[in-house]
N, C-alpha and C positions, 0 to 999 in steps of 0.2 A: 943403345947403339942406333945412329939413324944410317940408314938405305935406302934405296932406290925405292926395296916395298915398303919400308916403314912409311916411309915420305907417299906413296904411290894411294895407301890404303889406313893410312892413320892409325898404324901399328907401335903399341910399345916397345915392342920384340921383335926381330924381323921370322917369325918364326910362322909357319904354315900347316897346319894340321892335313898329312894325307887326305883325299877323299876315299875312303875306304869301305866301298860298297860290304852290309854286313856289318860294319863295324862301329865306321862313324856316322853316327845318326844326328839330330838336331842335341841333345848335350852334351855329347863331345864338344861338337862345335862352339855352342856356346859356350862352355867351360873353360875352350883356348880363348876361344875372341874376351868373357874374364881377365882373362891373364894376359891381355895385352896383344894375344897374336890375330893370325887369320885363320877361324873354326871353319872348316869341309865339311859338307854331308858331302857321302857316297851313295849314289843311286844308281843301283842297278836294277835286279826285276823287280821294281816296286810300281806300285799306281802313282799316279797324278795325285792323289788326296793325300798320300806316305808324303809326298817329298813338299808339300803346301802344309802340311801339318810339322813336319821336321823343321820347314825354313824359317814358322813363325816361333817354333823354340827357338832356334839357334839363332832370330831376330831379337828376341826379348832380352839376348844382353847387351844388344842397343850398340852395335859394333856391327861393323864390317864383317860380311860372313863367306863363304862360297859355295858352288856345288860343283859337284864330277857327276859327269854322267858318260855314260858308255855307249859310244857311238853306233855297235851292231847290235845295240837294243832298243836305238831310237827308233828304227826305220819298224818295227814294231810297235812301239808304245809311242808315238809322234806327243802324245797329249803330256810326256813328259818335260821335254821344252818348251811345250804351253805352261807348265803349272812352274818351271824354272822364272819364264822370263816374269808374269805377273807375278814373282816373289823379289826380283828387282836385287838377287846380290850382286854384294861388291865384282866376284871372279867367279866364274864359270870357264870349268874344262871338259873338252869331251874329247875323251881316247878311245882306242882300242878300236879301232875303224874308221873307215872312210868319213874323216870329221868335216871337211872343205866346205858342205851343202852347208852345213849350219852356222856357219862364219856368219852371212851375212844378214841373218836373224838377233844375230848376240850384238853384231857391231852396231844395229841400229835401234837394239831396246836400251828404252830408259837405264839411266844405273844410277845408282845414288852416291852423294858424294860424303867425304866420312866427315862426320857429326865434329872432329875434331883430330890435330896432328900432334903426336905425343910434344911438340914443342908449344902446340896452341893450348895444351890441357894445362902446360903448369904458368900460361901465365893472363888465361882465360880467354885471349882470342879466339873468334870463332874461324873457323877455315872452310865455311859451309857457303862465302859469299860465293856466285857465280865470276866471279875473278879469281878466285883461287883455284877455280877448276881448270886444269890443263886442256889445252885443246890437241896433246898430244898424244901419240897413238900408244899404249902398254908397249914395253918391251915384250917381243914375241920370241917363242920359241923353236926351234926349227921344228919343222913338222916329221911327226912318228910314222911308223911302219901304217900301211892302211890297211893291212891285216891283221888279227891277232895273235900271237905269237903259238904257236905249233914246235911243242919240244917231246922229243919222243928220249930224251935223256934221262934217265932216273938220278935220285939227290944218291950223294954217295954215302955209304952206311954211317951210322953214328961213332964217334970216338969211345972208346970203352978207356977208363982212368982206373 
């Protein structure tokens, strides 16, 4: 199925692995980016050397990869989007707070462009010329709460069968 992201990020799949601080780490990632999609690491309170160590897993499947990171925990660990931007992936998201300062860090680091478009895989073109790279901006998303969500609601009990 081609997409906007398959097309965007030389996806077989248009399909995006959560970045899921805890969860998804560098072989998640790679394992989706395997399988055709786009692999997240989740970086939350990790070090600079966690998310340089994870990126060069979830690199080695040689695919388009991404990272999340958490916005009210950059303005603490800054050396995070240091160790993000020289890992050069494809997508970087950063939620859950005031994200607007780091815009203009991300728009202007290198990114790499993808090795190949699942339409250039099956007939061996490459899609890596600097002419196939768009000089167009990502479709963006409207911008999230710049707070982190605050719910004093409890889940409601479990169903009993």
């Amino acid at each position: 199925m081609r997409t906007w992201l398959s097309e965007r990020f030389g996806l077989d799949v248009p399909v995006v692995c959560a970045p899921m601080a805890g969860a998804a780490a560098g072989e998640l990632a790679a394992a989706v980016c395997r399988g055709g999609g786009l692999g997240m690491i989740g970086a939350g309170a990790v070090t600079p050397e966690w998310i340089s160590e994870q990126c060069r897993i979830a690199g080695s499947a040689g695919r388009p990869f991404g990272v999340g990171l958490l916005a009210w925990l950059l303005d603490r660990n800054p050396g995070q989007l240091d160790a993000v931007l020289a890992a050069r992936p494809a997508l970087v998201s950063v939620s859950y707070g005031p994200h607007p300062r780091y815009v203009p860090a991300l728009r202007e680091a290198p990114r790499p462009r993808p090795a190949s478009t699942p339409s250039s895989r099956s007939t061996g073109a490459a899609a890596s010329s600097p002419a196939s790279r768009s000089s167009t901006p990502a479709p963006s998303c409207p911008p999230t709460s710049s707070t982190r969500p605050k719910s004093s609601a409890k889940a409601p009990p479990a169903a009993r069968s």
